[in-house]
MMTF fields as JSON, N, C-alpha, C and O atoms, coordinates in Angstrom:
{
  "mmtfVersion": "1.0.0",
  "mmtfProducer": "UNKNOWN",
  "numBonds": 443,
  "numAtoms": 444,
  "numGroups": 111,
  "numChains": 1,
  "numModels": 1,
  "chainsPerModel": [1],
  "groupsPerChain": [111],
  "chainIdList": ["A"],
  "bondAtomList": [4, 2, 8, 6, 12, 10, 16, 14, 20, 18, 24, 22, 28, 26, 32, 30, 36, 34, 40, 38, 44, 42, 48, 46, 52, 50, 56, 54, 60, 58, 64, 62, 68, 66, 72, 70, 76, 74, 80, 78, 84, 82, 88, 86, 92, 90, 96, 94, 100, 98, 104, 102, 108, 106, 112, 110, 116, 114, 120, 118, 124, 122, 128, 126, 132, 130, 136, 134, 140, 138, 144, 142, 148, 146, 152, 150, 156, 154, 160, 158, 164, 162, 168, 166, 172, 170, 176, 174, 180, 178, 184, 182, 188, 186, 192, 190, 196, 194, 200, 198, 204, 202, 208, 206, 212, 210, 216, 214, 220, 218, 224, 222, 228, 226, 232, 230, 236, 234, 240, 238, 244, 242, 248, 246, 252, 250, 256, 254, 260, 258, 264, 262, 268, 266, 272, 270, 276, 274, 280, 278, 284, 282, 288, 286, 292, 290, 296, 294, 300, 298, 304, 302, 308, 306, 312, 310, 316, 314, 320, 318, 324, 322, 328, 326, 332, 330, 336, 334, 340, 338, 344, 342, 348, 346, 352, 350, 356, 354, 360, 358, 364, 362, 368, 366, 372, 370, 376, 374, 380, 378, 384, 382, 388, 386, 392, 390, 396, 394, 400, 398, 404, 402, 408, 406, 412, 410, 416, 414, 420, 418, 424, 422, 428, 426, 432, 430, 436, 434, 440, 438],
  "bondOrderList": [1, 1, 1, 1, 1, 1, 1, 1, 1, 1, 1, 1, 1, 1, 1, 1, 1, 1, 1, 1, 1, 1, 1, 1, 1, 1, 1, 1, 1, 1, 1, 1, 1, 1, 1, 1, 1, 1, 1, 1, 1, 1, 1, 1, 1, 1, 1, 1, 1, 1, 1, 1, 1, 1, 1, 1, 1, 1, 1, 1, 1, 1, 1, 1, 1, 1, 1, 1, 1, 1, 1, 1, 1, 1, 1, 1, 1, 1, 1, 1, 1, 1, 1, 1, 1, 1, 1, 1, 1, 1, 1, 1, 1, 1, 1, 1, 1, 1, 1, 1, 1, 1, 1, 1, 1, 1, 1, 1, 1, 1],
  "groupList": [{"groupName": "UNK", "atomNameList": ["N", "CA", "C", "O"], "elementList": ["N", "C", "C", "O"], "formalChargeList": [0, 0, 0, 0], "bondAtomList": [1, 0, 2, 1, 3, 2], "bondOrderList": [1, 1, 2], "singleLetterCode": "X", "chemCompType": "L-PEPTIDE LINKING"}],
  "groupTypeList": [0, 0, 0, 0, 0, 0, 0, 0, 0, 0, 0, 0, 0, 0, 0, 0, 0, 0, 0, 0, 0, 0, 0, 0, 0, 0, 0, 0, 0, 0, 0, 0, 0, 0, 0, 0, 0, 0, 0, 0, 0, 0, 0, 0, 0, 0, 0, 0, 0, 0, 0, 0, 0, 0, 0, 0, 0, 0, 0, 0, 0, 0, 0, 0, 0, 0, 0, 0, 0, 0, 0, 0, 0, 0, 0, 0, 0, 0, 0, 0, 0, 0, 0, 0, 0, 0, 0, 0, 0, 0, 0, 0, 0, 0, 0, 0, 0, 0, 0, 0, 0, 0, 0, 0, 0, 0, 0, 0, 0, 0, 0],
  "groupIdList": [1, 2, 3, 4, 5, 6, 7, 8, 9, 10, 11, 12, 13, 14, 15, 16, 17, 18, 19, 20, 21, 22, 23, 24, 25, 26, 27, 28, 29, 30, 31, 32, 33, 34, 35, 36, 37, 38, 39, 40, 41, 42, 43, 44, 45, 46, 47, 48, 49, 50, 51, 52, 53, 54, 55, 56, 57, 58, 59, 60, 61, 62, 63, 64, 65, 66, 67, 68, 69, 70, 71, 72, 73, 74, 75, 76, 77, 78, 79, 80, 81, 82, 83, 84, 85, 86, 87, 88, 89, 90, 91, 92, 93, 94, 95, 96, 97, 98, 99, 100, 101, 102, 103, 104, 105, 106, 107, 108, 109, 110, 111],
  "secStructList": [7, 6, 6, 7, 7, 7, 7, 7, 7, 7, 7, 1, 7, 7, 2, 2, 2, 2, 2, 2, 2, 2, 6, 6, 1, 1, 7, 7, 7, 4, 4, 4, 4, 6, 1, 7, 2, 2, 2, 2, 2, 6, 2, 2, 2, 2, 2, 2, 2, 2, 2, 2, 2, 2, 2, 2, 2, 2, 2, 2, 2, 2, 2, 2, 2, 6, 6, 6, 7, 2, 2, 2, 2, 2, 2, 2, 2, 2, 2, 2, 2, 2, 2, 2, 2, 2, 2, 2, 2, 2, 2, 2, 2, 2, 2, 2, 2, 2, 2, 2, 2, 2, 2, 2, 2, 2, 2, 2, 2, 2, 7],
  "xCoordList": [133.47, 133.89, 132.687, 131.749, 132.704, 131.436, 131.736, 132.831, 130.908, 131.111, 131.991, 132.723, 132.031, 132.712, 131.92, 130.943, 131.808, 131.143, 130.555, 131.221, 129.353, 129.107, 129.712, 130.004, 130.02, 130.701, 129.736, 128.665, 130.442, 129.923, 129.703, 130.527, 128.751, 128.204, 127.488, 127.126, 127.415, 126.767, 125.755, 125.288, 124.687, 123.618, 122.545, 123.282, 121.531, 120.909, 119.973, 119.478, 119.856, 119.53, 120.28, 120.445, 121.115, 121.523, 121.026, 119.97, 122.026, 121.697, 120.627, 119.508, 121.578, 120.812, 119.282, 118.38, 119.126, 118.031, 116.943, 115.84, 116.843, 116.034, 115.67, 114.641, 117.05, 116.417, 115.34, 114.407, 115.847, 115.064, 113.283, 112.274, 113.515, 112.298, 111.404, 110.18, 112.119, 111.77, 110.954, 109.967, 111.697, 111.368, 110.3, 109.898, 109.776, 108.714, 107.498, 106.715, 107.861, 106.789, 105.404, 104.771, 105.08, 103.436, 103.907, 104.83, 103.241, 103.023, 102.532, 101.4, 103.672, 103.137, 103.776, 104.569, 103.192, 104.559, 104.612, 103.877, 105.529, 105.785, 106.444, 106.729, 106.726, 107.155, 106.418, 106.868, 105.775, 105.049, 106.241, 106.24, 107.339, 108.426, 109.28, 110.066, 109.019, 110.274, 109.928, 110.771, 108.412, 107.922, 108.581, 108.909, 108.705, 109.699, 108.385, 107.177, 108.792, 107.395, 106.701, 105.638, 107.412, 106.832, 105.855, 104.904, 106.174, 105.694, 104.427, 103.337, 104.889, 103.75, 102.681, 101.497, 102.926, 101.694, 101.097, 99.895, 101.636, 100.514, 100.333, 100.348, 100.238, 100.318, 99.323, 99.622, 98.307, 97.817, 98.096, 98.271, 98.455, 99.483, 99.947, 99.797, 101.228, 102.511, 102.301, 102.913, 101.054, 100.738, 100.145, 100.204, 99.336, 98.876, 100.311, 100.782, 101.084, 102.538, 102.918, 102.382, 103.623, 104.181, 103.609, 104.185, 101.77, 101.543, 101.533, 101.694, 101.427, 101.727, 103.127, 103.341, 103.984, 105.258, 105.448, 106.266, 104.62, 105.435, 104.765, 105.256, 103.275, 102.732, 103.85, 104.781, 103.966, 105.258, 106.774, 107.252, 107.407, 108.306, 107.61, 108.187, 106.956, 106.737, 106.36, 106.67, 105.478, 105.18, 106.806, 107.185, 107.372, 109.181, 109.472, 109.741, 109.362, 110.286, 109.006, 109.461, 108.357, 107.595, 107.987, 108.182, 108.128, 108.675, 110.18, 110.589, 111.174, 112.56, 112.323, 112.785, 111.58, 111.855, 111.213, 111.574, 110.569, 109.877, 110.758, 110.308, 112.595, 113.761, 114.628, 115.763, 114.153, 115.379, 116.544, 117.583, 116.156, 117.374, 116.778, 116.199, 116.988, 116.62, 117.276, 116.816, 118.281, 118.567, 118.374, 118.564, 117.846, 117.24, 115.664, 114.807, 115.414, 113.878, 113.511, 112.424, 114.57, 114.335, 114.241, 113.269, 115.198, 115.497, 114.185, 113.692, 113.753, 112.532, 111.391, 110.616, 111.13, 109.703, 110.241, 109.41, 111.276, 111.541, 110.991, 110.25, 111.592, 111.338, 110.028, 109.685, 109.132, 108.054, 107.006, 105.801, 107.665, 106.823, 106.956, 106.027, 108.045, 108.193, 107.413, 106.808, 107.331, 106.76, 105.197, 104.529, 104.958, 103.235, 103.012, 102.048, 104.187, 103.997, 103.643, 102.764, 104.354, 104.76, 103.683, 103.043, 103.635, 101.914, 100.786, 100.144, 100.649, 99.495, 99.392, 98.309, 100.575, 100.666, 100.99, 101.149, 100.972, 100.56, 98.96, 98.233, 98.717, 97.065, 96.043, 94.907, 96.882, 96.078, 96.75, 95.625, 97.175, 97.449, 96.709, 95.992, 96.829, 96.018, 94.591, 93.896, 94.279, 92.513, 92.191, 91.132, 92.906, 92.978, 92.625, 91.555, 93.967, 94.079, 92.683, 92.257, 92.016, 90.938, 89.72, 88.738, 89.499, 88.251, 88.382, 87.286, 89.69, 89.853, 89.567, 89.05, 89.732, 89.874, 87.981, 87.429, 87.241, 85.505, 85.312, 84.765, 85.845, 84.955, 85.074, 84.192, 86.533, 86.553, 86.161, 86.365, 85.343, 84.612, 83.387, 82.929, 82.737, 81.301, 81.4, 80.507, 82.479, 81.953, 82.197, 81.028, 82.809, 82.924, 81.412, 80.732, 80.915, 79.693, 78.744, 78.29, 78.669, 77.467, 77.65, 76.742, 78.83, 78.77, 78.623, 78.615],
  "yCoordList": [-35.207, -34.626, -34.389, -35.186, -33.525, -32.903, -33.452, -33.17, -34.075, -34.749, -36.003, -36.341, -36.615, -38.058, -39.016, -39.095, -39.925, -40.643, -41.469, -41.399, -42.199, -42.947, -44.309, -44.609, -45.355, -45.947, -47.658, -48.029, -48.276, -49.478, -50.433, -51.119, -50.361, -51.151, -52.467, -52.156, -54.234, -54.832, -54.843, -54.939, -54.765, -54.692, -56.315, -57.179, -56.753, -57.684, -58.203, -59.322, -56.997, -57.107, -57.584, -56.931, -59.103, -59.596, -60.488, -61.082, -60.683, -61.089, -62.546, -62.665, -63.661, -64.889, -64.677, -65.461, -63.365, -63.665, -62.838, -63.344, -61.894, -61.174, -62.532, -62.796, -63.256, -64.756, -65.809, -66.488, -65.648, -66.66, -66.062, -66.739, -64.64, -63.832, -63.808, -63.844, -63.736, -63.989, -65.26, -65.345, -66.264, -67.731, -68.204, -69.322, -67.715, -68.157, -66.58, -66.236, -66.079, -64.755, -65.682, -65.864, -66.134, -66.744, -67.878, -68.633, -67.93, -69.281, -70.073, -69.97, -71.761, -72.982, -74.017, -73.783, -75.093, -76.043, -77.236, -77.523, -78.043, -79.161, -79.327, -78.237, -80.325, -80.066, -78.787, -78.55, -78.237, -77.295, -76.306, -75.384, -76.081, -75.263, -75.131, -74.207, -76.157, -76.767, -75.558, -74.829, -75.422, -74.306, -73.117, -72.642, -72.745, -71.398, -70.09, -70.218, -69.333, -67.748, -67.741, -68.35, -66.865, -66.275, -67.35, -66.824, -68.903, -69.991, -70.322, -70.729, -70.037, -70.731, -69.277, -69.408, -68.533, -67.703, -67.739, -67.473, -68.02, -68.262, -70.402, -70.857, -70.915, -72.518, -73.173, -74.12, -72.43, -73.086, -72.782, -73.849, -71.599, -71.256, -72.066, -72.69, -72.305, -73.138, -74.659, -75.48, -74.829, -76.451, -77.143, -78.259, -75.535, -76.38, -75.771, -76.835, -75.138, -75.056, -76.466, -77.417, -76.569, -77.874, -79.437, -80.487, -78.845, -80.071, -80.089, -81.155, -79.434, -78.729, -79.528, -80.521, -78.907, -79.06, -80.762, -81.322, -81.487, -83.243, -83.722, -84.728, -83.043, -83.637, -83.273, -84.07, -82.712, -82.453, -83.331, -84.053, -83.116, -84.154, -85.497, -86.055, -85.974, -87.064, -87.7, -88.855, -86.561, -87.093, -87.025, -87.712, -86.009, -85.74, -87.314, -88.035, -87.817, -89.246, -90.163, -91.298, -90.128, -91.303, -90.729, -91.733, -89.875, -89.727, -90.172, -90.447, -90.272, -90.655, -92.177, -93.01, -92.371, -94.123, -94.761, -95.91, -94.347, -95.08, -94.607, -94.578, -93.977, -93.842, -94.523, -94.528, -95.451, -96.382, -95.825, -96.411, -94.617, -93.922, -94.023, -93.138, -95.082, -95.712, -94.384, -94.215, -93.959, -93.026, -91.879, -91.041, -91.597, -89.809, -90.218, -89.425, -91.294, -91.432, -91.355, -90.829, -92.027, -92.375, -91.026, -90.774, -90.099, -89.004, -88.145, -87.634, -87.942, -86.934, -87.631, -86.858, -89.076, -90.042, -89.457, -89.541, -89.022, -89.351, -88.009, -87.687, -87.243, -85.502, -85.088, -84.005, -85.899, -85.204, -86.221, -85.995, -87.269, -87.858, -87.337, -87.494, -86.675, -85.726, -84.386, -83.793, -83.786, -82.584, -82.77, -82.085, -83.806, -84.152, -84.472, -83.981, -85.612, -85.166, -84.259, -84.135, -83.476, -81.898, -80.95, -80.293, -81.047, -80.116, -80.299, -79.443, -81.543, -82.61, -82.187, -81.805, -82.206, -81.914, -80.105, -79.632, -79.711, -77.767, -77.62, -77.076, -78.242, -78.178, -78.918, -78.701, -79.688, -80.064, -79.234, -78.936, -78.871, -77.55, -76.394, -75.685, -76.185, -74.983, -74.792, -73.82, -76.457, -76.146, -76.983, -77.243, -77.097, -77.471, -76.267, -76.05, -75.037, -73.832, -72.723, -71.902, -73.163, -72.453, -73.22, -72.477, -74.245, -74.688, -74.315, -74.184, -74.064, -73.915, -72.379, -71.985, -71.714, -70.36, -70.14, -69.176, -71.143, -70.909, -71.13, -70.405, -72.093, -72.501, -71.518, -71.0, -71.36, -69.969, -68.6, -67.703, -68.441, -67.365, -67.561, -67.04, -68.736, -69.287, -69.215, -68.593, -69.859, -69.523, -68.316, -67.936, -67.376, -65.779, -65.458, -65.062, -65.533, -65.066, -65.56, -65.03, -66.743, -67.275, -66.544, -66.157, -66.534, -65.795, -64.575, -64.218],
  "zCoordList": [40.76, 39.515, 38.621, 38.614, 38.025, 37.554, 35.82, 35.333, 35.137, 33.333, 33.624, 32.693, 34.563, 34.705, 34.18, 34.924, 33.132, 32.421, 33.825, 34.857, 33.797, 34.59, 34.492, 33.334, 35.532, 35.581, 35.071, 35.549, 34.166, 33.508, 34.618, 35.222, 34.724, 36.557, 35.293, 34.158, 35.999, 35.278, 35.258, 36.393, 34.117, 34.396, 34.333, 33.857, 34.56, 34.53, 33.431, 33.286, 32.637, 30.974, 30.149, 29.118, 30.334, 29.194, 28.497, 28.715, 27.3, 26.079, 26.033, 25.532, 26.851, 27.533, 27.919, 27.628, 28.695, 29.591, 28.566, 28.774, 27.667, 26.492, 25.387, 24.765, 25.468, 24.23, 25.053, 24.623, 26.308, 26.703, 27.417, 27.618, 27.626, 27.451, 26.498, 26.625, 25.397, 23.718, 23.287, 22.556, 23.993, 23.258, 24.082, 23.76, 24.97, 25.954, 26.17, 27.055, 25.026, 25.003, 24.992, 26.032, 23.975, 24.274, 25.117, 24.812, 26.132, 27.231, 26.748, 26.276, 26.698, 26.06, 27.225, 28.138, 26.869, 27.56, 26.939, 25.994, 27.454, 27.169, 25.733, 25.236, 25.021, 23.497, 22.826, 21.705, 23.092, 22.102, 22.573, 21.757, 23.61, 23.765, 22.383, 22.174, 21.5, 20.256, 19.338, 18.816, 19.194, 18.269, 18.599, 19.686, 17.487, 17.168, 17.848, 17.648, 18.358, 18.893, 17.589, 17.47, 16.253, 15.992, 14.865, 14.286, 14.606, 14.413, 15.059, 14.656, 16.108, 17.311, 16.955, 17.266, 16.601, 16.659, 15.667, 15.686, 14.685, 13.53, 12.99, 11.846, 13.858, 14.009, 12.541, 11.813, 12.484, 11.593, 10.749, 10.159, 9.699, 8.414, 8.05, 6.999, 9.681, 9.074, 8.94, 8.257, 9.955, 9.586, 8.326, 7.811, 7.989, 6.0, 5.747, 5.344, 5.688, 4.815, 5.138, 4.569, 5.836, 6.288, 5.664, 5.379, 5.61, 4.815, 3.605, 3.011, 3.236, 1.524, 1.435, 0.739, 2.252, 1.428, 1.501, 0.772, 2.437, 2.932, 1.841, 1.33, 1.097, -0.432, -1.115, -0.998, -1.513, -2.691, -2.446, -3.322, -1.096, -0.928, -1.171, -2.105, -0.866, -0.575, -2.14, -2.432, -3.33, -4.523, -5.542, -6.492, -4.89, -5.553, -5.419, -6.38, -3.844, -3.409, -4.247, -4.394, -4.519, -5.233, -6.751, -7.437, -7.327, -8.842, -8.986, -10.114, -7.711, -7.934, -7.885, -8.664, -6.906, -6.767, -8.004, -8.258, -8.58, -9.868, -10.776, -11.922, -10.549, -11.453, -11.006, -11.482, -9.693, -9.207, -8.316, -8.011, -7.98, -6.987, -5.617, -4.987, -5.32, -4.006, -2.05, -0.921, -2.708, -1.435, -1.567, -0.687, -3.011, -2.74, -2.729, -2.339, -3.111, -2.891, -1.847, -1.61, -0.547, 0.779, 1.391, 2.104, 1.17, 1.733, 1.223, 2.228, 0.55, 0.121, 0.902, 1.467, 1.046, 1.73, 3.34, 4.245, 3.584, 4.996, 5.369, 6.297, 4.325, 4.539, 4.392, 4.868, 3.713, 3.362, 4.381, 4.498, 5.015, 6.167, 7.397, 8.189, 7.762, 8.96, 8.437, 9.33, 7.053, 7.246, 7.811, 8.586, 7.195, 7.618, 9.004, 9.592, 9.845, 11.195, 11.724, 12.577, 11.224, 12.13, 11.973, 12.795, 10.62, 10.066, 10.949, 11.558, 10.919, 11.792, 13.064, 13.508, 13.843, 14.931, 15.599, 16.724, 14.613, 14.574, 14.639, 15.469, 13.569, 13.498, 14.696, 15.117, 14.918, 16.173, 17.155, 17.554, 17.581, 19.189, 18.549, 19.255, 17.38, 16.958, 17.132, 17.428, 16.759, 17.301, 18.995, 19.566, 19.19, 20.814, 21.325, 21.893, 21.044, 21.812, 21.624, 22.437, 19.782, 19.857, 20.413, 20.422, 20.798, 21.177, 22.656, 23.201, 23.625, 24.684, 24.693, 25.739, 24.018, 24.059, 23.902, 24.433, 23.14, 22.864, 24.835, 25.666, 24.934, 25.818, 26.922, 27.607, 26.945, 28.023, 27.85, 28.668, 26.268, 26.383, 27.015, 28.033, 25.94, 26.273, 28.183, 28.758, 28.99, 30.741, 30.587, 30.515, 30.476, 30.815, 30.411, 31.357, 29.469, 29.283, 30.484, 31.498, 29.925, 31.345, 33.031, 33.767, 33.235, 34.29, 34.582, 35.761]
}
């Protein structure tokens, strides 16, 4: 039949397999998988953000507790001690990945 729509055959481009194409665009492994792509590409930004923000939680939870509100104090020390983890630990893969990235210029050259 000649103008017969083509027939909806399944195709292998789905939705699942483009997110999970997506979320592993830059090659990492191990926990550094947790980092968000477009996070992971700019690592050191978000790691002074991140530490920026665990100073401020963390001076917020030291201005509540010196008001005696013992569970929002806790909750801001907790929040602004995980942001500094996390900062900490951006900034370090960040200069991991660039000292790895010197050194594998520095041999490309020599050779």
């Amino acid at each position: 039949m000649i103008g017969t729509p083509p027939m909806n055959a399944p195709n292998h481009n789905t939705a699942a397999k483009r997110l999970r194409e997506w979320w592993a665009s830059p090659p990492r492994s191990g926990l550094q998988r947790l980092i968000i792509p477009w996070e992971y590409r700019h690592l050191r930004g978000f790691g002074v953000m991140r530490i920026a923000g665990g100073i401020v939680a963390a001076g917020i939870g030291a201005f509540i507790l010196s008001y005696g509100a013992y569970g929002w104090a806790a909750f801001f020390l907790v929040v602004g001690a995980a942001n500094l983890a996390v900062g900490y630990w951006e900034i370090t893969i960040a200069r991991s990945a660039a000292a790895r990235a010197w050194a594998r210029a520095r041999r490309h050259r020599r050779d």
